[in-house]
N, C-alpha and C positions, 0 to 999 in steps of 0.2 A: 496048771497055768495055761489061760488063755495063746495061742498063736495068729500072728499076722503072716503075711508074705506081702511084701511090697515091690515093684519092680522098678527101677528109675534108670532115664538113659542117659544120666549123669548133668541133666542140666542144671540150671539157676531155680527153673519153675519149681521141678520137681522136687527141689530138697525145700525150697520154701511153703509149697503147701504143705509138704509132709511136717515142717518144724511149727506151723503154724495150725495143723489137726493136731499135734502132740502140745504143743502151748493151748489149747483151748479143753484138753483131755489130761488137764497134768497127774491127774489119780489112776493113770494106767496103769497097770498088771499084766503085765503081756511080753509075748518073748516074740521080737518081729527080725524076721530074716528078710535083705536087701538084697534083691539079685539083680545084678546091671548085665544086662545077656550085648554082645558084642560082634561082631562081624569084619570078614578082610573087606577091601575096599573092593569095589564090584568089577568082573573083568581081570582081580590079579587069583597069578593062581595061587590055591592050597600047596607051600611047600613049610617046611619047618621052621626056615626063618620069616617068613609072612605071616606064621602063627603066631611065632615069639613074636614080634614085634607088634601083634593086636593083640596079645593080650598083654603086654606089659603098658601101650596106651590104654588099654581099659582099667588096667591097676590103678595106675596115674588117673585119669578120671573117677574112678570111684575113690578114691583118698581125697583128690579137690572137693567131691560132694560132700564127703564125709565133713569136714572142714565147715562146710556150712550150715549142720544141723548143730542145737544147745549143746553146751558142753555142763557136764555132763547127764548123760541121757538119762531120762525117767522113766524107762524102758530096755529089759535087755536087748542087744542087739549083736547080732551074726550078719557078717556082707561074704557076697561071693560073686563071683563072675561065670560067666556060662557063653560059652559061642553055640550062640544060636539067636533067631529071630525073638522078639519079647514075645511072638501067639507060639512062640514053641517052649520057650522057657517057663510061661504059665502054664503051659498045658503039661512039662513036665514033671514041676514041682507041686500041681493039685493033685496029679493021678499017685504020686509018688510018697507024696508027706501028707501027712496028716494037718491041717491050718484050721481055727477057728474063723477066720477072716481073710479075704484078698482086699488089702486096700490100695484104689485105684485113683490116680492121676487121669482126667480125662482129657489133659492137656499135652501128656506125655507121654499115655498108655492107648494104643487102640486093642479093646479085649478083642479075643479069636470072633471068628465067624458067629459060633453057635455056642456062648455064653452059658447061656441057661441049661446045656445039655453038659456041657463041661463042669460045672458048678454039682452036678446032681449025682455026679460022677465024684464029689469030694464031698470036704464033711466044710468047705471054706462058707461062708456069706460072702456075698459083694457089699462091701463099704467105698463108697466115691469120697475122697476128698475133701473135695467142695461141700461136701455136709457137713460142718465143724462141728454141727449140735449133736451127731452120732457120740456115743459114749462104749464102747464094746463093753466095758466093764459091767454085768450086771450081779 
């Protein structure tokens, strides 16, 4: 089975392009993992409870997202949370997991520095979004 990795920072855009690439892709076959990577607010420190409470708001935001993609999905799906920046949490889960695909929100995603050397480095494509006519399924 085909893999995706998609990364969202839990907003409106993000879950609507994605539900709107998957309504225009509805003959998918593919197992996409959602990882919403998270952060304390800037300035406070790393203690245990300023942990727990960013990642229990990131819980809360990725369950709201979830809420707003089709019910039910045409596509397996696996969601996770990650603290860390979105150019680290790509960078962790290309060098780490094997993906057929990273599909990217250019509205919600900025890729790392140096894309193309990251990517070469994985077995992923880049798929943008915004291209609804992509089809991965071949």
């Amino acid at each position: 089975m085909k893999t995706a990795l998609f990364l969202t920072d839990g907003s409106v855009d993000s879950a609507l392009s994605l539900r709107c690439w998957l309504a225009t892709n509805p003959e998918l076959s593919i197992r996409l993992t959602v990882v919403h990577p998270y952060d304390i607010e800037l300035g406070t420190t790393l203690t245990k409870n300023t942990y727990q409470i960013a990642k229990q708001q990131a819980i809360n935001r990725l369950e709201h997202w979830l809420n707003m993609l089709p019910q039910p999905w045409a596509v397996e799906l696996k969601t996770e949370i990650l603290l860390a920046s979105p150019e680290l949490a790509v960078t962790i889960h290309l060098l780490l997991r094997p993906y057929t695909y990273l599909l990217v929100d250019d509205q919600a995603f900025v890729l790392p520095a140096n894309p193309g050397e990251l990517l070469q480095k994985s077995t992923a494509i880049l798929c943008r979004l915004g291209d609804y006519s992509f089809a991965p399924v071949s």
